[in-house]
C-alpha positions as CSV (number, residue, x, y, z in Angstrom):
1,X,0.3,-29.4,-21.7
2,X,-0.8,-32.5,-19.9
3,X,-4.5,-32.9,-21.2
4,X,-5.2,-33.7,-17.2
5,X,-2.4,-31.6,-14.9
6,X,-3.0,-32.3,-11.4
7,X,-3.9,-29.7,-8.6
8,X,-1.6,-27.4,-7.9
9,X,-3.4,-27.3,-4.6
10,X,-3.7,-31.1,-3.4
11,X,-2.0,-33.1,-6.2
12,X,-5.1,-35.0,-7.2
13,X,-6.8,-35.2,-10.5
14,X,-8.4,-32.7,-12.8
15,X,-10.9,-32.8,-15.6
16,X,-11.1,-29.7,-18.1
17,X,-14.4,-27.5,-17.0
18,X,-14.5,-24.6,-19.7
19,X,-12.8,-22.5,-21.8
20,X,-13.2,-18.4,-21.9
21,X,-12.1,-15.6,-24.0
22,X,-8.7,-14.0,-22.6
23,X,-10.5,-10.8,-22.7
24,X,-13.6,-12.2,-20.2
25,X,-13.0,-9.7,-17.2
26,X,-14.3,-8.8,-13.8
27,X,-16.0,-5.7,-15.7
28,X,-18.8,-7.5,-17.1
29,X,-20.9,-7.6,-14.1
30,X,-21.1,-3.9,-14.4
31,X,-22.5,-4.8,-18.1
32,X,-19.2,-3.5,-19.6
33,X,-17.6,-6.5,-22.5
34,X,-14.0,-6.3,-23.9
35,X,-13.9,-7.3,-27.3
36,X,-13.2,-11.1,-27.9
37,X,-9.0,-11.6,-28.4
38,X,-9.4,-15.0,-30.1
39,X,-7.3,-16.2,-27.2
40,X,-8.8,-19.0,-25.4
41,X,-8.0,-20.2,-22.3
42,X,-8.9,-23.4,-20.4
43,X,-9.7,-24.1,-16.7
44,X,-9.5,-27.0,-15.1
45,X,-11.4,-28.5,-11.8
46,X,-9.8,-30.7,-9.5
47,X,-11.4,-33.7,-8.8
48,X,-10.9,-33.9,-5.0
49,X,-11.2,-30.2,-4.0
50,X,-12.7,-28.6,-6.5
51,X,-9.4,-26.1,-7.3
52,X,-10.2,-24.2,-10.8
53,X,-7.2,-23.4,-12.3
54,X,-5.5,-22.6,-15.9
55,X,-2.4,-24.0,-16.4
56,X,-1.9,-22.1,-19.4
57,X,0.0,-19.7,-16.9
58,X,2.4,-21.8,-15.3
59,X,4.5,-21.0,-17.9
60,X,4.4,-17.5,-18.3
61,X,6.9,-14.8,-17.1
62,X,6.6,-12.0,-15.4
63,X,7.2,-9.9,-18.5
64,X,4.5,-12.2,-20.3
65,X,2.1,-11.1,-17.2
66,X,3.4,-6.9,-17.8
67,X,2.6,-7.3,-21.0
68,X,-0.7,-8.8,-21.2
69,X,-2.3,-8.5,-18.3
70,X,-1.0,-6.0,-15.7
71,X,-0.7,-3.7,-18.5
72,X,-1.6,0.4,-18.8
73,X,-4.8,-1.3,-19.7
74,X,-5.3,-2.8,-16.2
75,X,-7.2,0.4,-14.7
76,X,-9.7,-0.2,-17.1
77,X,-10.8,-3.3,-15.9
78,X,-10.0,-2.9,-12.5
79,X,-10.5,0.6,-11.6
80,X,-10.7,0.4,-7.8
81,X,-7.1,-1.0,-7.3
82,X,-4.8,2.2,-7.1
83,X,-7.0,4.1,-4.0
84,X,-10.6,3.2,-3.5
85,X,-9.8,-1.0,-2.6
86,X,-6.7,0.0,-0.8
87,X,-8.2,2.7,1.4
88,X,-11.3,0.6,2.1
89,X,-9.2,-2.3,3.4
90,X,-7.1,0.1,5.7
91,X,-10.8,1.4,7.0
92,X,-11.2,-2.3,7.9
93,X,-8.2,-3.0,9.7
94,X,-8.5,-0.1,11.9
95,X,-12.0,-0.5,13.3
96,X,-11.4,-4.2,13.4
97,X,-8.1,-3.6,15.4
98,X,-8.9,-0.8,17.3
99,X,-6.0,1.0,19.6
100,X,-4.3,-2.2,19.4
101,X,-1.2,-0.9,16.8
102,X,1.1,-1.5,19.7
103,X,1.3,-5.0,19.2
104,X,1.1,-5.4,15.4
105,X,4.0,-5.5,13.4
106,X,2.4,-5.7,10.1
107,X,2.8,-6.7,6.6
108,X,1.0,-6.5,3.5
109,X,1.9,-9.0,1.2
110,X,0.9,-8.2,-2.8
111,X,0.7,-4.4,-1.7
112,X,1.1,-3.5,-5.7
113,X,1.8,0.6,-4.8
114,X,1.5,0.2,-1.2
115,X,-1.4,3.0,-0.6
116,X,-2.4,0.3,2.1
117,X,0.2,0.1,4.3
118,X,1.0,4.1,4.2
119,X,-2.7,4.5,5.3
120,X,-1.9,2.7,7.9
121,X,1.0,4.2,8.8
122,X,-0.6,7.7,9.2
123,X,-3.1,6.1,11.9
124,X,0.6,5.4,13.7
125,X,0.8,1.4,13.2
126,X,4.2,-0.4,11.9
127,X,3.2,-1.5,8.4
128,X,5.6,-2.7,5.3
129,X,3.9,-3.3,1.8
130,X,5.7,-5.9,-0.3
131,X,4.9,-7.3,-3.7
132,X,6.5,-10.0,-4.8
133,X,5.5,-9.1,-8.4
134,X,7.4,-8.3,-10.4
135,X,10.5,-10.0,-9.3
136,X,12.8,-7.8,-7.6
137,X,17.0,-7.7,-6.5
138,X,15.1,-6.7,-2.9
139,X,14.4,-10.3,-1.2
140,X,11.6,-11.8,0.2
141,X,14.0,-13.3,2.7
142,X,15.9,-9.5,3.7
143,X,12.1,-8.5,5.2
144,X,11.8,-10.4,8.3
145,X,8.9,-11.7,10.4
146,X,5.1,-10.6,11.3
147,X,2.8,-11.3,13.5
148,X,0.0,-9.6,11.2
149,X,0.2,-10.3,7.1
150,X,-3.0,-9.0,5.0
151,X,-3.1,-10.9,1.3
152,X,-5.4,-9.0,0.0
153,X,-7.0,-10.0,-3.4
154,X,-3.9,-11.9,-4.2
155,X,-4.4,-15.4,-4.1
156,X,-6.6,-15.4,-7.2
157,X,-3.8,-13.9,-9.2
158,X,-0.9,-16.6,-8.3
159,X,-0.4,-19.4,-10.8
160,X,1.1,-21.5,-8.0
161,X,-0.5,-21.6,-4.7
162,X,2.5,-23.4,-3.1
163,X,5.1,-20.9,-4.0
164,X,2.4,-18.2,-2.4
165,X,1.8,-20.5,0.7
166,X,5.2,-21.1,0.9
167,X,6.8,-17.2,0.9
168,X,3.6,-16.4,3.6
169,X,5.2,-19.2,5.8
170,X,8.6,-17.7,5.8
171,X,7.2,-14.3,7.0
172,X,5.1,-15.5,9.6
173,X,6.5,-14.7,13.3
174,X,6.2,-17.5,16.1
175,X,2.2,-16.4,16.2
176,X,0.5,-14.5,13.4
177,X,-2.3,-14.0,11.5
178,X,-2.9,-14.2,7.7
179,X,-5.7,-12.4,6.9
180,X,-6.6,-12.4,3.4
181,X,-9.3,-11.8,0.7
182,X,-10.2,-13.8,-2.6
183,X,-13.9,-15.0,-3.7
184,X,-14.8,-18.9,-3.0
185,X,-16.6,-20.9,-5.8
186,X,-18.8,-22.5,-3.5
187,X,-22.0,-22.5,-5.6
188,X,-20.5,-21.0,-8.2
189,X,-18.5,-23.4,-10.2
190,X,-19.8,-26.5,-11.3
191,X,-18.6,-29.6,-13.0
192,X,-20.6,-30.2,-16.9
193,X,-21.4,-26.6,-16.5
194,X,-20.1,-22.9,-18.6
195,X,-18.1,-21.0,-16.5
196,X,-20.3,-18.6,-16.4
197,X,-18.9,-16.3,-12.8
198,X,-17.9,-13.1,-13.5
199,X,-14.8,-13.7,-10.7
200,X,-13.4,-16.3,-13.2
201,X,-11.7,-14.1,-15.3
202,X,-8.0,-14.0,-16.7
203,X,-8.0,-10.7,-18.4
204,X,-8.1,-9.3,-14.3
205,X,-5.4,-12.0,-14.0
206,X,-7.5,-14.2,-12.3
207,X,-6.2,-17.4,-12.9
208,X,-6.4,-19.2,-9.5
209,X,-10.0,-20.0,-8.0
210,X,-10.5,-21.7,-4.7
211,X,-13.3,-22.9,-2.6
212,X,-13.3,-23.3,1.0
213,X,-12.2,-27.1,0.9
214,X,-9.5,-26.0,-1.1
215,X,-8.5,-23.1,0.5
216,X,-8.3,-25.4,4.0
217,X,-6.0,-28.0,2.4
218,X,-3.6,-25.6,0.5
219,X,-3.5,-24.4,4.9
220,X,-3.2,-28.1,6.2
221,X,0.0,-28.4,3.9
222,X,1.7,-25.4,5.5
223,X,0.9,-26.7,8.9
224,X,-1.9,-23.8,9.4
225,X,-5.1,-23.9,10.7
226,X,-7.8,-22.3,8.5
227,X,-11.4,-20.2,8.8
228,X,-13.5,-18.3,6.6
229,X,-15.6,-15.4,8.3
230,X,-17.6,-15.2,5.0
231,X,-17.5,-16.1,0.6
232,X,-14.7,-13.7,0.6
233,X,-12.6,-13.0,3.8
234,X,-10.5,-15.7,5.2
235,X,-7.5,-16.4,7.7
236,X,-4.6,-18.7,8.4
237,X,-2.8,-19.3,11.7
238,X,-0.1,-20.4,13.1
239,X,-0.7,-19.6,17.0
240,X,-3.4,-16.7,17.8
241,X,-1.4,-13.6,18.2
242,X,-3.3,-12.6,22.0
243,X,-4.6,-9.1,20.2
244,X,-6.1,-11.2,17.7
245,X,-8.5,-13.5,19.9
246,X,-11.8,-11.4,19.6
247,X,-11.3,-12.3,15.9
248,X,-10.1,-15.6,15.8
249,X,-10.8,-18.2,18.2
């Protein structure tokens, strides 16, 4: 491993920030610990943007990720994935997009069982769930294009931020609206200091950790413009879809 890699993000230069157990999870700020593995593993910062990342994971594979980290075990340290996270993101994107259905052809990319997109379903929109993970025979390329694609809690689990940015273009209709959701390290990370936040952890198979700089340049690249609407929810854009202008101006 290059004792430096570069950002993934904006290709500049990294230092190394910390290292954690394997088994640090999202789980200890409800005071619940894993035992240690033994297995460390290092983030770096970027330089420039201030990207945290572990390149220990650009070289794993999908079975290496089944294995040991979206494992039977994952529940346990993520317990609000399979209904309560799901249903609570469907609650928001019908009051936020109220009797406006019509218009939305809808994707939600990372749907892991798709509970989302079949909530949204029975409220009578047109919604597809599509996880990209593992890799499938059914193409990213056979689903077509979107004018509304929810990523959420996703970004913080992909090695690779191009390849994510990149399969989000390739889905995006002439105007649409990436709406997505992963914690910014604004104020939270520091250089020279432990890495300490409870987000910042690779047993949850969080392995990717932006802040708002960061998040805007990884957009710029893909030729999209960028907002934040708070720490944790965020949007791209191509063009403003016109039943998305109370949200985005």
């Amino acid at each position: 491993m290059n004792p430096q890699p570069n950002c993934p993000v904006c290709g500049g230069p990294s230092q190394l920030l910390d290292v954690v157990d394997f088994n640090k999870s999202c789980e200890e700020q409800r005071g619940k610990y894993l035992p240690l593995s033994g297995r460390p593993i290092y983030y770096f910062i970027c330089d420039a943007c201030a990207f945290t990342f572990s390149p220990e994971f650009w070289r794993w594979t999908d079975d290496d990720f089944l294995r040991d980290v979206y494992n039977d075990e994952y529940v346990n340290i993520d317990p609000d994935y399979l209904e309560v996270r799901p249903k609570a993101n469907a609650g928001a994107l019908l009051t936020i997009f109220n009797n406006q259905q019509a218009q939305i052809n809808h994707l939600d990319y990372g749907g892991g069982n798709g509970k989302l997109s079949q909530e949204l379903v029975l409220n009578g929109w047109r919604s597809r769930s599509y996880d990209p993970f593992p890799s499938s025979d059914n193409g990213i390329e056979t689903l077509g294009k979107f004018n509304l694609i929810t990523a959420f809690e996703v970004f913080e689990h992909v090695p690779r931020p191009e390849h994510l940015m990149k399969n989000l273009v390739s889905l995006m209709d002439d105007s649409c609206l990436v709406l997505f959701t992963t914690l910014t390290s604004d104020n939270q990370i520091k250089k020279n200091q432990r890495l300490n936040w409870w987000y910042a952890s690779p047993r949850n198979g969080h392995i990717s950790l932006y802040t708002k700089h960061s998040l805007s340049v990884l957009g710029q690249k893909s030729g999209l413009g960028y907002g934040s609407f708070n720490e944790g929810f965020h949007f791209y854009v191509n063009k403003v879809p016109d039943w998305a202008t109370h949200l985005v101006k």
